[in-house]
C-alpha positions in Angstrom: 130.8 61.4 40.0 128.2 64.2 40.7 128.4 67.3 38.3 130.1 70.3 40.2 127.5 73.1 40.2 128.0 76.9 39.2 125.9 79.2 41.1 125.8 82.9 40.8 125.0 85.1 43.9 122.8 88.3 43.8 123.3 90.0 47.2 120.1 92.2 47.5 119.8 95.4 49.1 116.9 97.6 48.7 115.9 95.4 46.1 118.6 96.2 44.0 121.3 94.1 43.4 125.2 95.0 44.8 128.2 94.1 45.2 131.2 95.1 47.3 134.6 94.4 48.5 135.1 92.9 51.4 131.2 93.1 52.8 132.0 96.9 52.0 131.5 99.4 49.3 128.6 98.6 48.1 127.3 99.2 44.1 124.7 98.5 42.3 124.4 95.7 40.0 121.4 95.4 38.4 117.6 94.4 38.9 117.9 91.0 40.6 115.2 89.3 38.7 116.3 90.5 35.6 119.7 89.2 36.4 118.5 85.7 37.7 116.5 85.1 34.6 119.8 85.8 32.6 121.4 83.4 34.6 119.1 80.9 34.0 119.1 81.1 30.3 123.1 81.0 30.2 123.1 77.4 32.3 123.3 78.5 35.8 122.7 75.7 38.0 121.1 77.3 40.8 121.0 80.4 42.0 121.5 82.4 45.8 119.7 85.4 47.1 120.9 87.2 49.8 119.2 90.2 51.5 122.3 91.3 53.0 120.8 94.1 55.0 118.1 92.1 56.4 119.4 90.6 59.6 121.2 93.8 60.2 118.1 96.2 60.0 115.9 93.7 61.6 113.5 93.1 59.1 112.2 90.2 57.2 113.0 88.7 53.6 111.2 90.4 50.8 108.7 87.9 49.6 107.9 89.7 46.5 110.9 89.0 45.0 110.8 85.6 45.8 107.6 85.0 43.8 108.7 87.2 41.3 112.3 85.0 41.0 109.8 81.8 41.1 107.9 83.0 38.2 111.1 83.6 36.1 113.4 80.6 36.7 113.5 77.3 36.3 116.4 76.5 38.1 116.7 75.8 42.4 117.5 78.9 43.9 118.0 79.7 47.9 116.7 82.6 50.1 119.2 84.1 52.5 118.4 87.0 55.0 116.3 87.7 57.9 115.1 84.5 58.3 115.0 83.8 62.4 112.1 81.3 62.5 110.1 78.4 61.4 107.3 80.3 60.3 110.0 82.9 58.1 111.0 79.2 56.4 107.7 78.0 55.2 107.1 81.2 54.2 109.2 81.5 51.5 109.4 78.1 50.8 105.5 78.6 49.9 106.7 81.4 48.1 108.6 79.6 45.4 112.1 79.1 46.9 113.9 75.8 47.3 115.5 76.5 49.7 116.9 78.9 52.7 120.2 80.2 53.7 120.7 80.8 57.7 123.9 82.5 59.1 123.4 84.5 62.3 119.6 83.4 63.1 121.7 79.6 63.3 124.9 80.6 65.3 122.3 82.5 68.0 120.3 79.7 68.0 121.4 76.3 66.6 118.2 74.2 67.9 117.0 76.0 64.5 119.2 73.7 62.4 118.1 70.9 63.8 113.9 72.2 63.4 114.3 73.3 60.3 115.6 70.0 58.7 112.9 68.0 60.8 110.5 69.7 59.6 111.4 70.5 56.1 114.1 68.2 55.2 118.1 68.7 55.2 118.2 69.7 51.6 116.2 72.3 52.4 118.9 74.2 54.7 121.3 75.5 53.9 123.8 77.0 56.9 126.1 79.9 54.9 129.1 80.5 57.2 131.3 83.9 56.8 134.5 83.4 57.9 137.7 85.8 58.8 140.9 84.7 59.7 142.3 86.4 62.7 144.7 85.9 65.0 145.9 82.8 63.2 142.2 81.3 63.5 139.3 81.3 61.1 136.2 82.9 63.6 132.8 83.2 62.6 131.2 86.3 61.7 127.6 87.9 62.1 125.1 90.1 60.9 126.6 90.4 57.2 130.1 90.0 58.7 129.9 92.9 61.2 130.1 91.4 64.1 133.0 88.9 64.8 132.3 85.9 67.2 134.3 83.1 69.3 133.4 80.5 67.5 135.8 78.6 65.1 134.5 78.0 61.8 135.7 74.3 61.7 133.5 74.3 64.6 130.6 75.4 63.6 130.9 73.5 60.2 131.0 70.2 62.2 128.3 71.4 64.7 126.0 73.0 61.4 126.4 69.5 59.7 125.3 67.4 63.3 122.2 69.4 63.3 121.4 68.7 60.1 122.3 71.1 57.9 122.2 69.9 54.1 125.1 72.1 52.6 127.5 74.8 54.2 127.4 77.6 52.1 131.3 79.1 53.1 132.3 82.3 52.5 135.4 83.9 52.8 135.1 87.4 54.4 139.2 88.1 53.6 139.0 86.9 49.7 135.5 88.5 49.3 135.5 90.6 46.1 139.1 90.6 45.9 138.8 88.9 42.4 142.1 87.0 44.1 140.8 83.3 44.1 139.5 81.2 46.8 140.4 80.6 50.0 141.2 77.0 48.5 143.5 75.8 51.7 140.6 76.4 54.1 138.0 74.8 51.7 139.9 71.8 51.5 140.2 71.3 55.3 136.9 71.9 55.4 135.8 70.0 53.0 137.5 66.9 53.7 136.0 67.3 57.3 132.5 67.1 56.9 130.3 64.8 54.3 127.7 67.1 53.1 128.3 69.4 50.2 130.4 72.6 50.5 129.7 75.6 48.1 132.9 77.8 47.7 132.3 82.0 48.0 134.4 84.5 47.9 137.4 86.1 45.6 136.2 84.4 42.2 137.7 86.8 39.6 138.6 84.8 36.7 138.0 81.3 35.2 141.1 79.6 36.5 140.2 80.7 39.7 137.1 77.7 39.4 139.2 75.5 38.0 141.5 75.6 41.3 138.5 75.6 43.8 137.7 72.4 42.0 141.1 70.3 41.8 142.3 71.8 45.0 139.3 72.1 47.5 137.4 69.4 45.5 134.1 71.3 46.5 130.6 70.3 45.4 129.6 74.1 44.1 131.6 77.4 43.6 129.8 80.6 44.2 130.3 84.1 42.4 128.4 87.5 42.0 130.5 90.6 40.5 132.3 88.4 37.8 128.8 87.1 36.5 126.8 90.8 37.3 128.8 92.4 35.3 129.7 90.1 32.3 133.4 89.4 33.3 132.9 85.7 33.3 129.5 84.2 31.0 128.4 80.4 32.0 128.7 78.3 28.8 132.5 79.7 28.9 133.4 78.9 31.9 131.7 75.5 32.2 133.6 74.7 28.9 136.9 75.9 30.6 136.0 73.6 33.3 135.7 70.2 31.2 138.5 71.1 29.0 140.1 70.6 32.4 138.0 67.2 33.2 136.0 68.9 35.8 132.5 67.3 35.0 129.5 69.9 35.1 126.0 69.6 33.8 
């Protein structure tokens, strides 16, 4: 049985890290690199970097930071933001990262799924997915979640995972920051859907909370930010929590 992964998530804005509720509300969280060599020493297993501003203000992924992570961690970590084209890829991929995260550059144009992993390999793409329930539907979101699309998510999962996508990096725009838990019904529709991995996000505010997205959704990785950022939830603990409750991690 492969060992479910813990992965905290530094959203990056102005090269700060923050967090919000909701996609909304943003504060600040601390230096990112600081943060991701914290993460690394408590036992992360990989880490996520989102420059949440960057598709938005149409501009590109700082690379700087990506180095500067690269330097700092041992530990995979993904690049999310602003990335719209093959070169933006190999770019940061040269830079240090393991891999990238695509959300509205793949829903505009899915051929890049499909380049991406030819060119680079599956595992190295990684399709994040925000999702809002509306209108008894789950519809796929844009541009950090501001602009709200046709397109089911169970959709696009299938479609992101034909094209040869490696994971599906699933957020829930309605449990976002609510600290609530995660949207555990969807994940487990979802996940029992598709046959590449699925890493949970959004609503994580206490341990139990990855103890359910475990048993219930049975998900390969659960994602979190503000409960790691700002010490509500430390690594070792949590991954103890989870094999007290036979949920094998590394």
């Amino acid at each position: 049985m492969l060992a479910k992964r813990i992965i905290p998530c530094l959203d990056v804005k102005d090269g700060r890290t923050v967090k919000g509720v909701n996609f909304v509300d943003l504060r600040d969280a601390g230096d990112p690199v600081e943060l991701a060599w914290q993460y690394s020493e408590q036992g992360a297993d990989e880490l996520v970097f989102l420059d949440i501003a960057a598709t938005h203000e149409g501009r590109k992924t700082t690379i700087d930071l990506v180095k500067a992570v690269a330097r700092q961690v041992n530990i995979p970590f993904t690049i999310g933001g602003g990335i719209n084209e093959m070169k933006d890829a190999e770019i940061l991929l040269n830079a240090g990262a393991d891999k990238i995260s695509i959300n509205s550059a793949a829903v505009r144009n899915p051929q890049l799924i499909n380049d991406l992993a030819a060119a680079f390999g599956a595992q190295f793409v990684v399709v994040a997915i925000d999702t809002r329930f509306l209108e008894g539907q789950n519809f796929v979101h844009l541009s950090g979640g501001r602009i709200k699309t046709d397109i089911k998510t169970e959709d696009w999962v299938h479609e992101a995972q034909e094209r040869g996508a490696g994971e599906i990096l699933l957020t829930s725009m309605d449990h976002d920051g609510t600290k609530n838990g995660f949207d555990n019904g969807l994940l487990k529709k979802i996940n029992d859907a598709i046959t590449i991995p699925l890493i949970a996000s959004g609503g994580a505010g206490n341990q139990q909370h990855f103890v359910d997205v475990f048993q219930q959704a049975n998900v390969d990785a659960a994602l979190a930010a503000s409960v790691f950022h700002y010490g509500e939830i430390l690594i070792p603990e949590l991954k103890n929590t989870l094999r007290s409750n036979a949920i094998v991690v590394r």
